[in-house]
N, C-alpha and C positions, 0 to 999 in steps of 0.2 A: 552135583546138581543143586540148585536153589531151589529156596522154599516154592509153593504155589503164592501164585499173586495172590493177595484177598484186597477188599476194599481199602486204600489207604495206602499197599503197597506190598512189599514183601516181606511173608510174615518169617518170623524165629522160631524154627520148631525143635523143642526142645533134642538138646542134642547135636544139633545142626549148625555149624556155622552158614549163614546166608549171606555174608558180605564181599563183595570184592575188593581187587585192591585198591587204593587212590580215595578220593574223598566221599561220605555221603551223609545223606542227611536219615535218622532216626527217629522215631516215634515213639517215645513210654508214654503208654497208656496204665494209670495209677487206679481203676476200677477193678474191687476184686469181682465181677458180674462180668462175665463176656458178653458183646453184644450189645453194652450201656451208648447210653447218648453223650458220654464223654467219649465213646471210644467213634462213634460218626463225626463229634466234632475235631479229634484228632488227625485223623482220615482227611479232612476238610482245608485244615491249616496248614497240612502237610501240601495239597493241590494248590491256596493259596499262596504259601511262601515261596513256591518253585516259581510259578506262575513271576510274582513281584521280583525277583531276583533274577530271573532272565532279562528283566526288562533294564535290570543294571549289569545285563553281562556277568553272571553270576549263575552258573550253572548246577545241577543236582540229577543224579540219575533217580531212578522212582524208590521212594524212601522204604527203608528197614521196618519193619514193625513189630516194639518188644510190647508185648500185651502180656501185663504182669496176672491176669484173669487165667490165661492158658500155662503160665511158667508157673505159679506160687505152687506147683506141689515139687518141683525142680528145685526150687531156687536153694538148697542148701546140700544139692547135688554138685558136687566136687570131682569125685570119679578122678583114673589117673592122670585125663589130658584136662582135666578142668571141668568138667560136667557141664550138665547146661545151665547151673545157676552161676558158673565162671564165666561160662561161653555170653551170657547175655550181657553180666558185667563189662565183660573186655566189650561187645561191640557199643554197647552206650559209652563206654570212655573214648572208643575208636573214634566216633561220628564226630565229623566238624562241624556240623549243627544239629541241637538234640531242641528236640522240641516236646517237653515233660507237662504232658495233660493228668491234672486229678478232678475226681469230684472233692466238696467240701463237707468233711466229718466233723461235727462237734468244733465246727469252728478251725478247724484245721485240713491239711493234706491228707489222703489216707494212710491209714496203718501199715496199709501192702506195699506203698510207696515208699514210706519212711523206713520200712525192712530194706527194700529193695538197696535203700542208698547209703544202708547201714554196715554193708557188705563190700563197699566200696573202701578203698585208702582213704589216707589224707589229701587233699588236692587233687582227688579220680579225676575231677572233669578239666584237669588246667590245658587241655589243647581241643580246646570243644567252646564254640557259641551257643548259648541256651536261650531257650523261650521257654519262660514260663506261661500255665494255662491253666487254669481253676475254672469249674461250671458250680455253682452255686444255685440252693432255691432260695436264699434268703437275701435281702439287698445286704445289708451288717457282715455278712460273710464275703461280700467281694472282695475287701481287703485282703483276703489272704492271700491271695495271688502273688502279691508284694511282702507283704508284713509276714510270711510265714516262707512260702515254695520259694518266693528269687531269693530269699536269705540260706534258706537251706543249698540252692545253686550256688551262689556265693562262697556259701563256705567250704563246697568241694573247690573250689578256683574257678566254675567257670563264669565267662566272659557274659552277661548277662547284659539285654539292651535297660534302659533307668523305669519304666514300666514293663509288666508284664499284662498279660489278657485276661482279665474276670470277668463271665459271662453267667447271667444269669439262667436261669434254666426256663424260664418264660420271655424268652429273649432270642432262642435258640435256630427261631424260627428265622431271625434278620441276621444270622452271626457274619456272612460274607460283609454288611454294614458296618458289625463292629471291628471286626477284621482288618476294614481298610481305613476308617478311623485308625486304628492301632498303627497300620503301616504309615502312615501320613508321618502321625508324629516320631516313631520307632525305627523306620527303616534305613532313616539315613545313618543311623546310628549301629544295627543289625550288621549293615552293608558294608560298613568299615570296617567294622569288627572280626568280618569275613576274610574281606581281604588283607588285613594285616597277618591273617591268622594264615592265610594260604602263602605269605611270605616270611613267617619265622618257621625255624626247624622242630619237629613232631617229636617230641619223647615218648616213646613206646612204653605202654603200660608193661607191668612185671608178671609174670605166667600167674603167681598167685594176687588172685584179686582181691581178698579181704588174709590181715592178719588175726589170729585171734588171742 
């Protein structure tokens, strides 16, 4: 059985694989607060990118939801098939497009976040499209989006559009605005990235998801 729908899609309940087979698109949500306005406008991005992506023939069933808020007392849960802090790893490597929302701490990702990807191999995301997303309250902080989270995508391998989305938190109110700003200049870019990706062959992550 899968998880219950919640807003945004379906959620990871610890323990539980949710995914089926074939391609899909995922959600990490980087707020340790459940229930943040990082994790609505995750929810949001997830509805617009499917939306944009149909309209190129590009298809998504209704996306995964890893809300690192519900898993961080999991996340270092192993267990003998992999626990759920395995179980979430593996489906965020799985997704052929991951779409990694944080708020901005001290000028950076959050802490929950940078654990979360710290659990990962070398090169975890290299068969995965990434969108970065940062909600910021500070204008100075929107850089991070680029200058910190796509590097840190980056350097797991994956496939990253040349911007990501930095939204401010008094802003939050137009984000379908920024959104499609973003797609304008991002999508044709996104979109190829896609389908190349859905025409080379998938290397299966390895049952252990972090060595130590």
């Amino acid at each position: 059985m899968g998880a219950p729908a919640g807003p945004g899609g379906r959620r990871l309940i610890p323990g539980r694989d949710t995914t089926d087979s074939g391609e899909y698109l995922a959600l990490l949500v980087g707020h340790p607060r459940p229930g943040s306005r990082t994790h609505a406008v995750a929810a949001r991005t997830g509805e617009l990118l499917r939306q944009s992506l149909a309209a190129e023939q590009i298809s998504f069933p209704e996306p995964v939801l890893v809300d690192l808020a519900v898993l961080a007392p999991f996340l270092l849960d192993r267990g003998p098939h992999g626990g759920a802090g395995g179980s979430a790893v593996r489906i965020v490597r799985q997704a052929a497009l991951l779409v990694t929302v944080t708020p901005t701490f001290r000028a950076a990702p959050s802490g929950l976040l940078k654990f979360f990807f710290d659990l990962m191999p070398a090169g975890g995301l290299s068969d995965s499209v990434a969108v970065p997303l940062t909600t910021a309250g500070l204008a100075e902080h929107q850089p991070v989006v680029d200058r910190s989270l796509r590097s840190l995508l980056q350097e797991l391998r994956a496939q990253v559009p040349p911007a990501g989305i930095g939204v401010l938190e008094s802003d939050l109110a137009r984000f379908d605005d920024i959104f499609g700003h973003w797609w304008r200049d991002q999508g044709p870019c996104l979109s190829s990235s896609l389908r190349r990706l859905r025409k080379a062959p998938i290397s299966r992550p390895a049952k252990s998801a972090a060595k130590g």
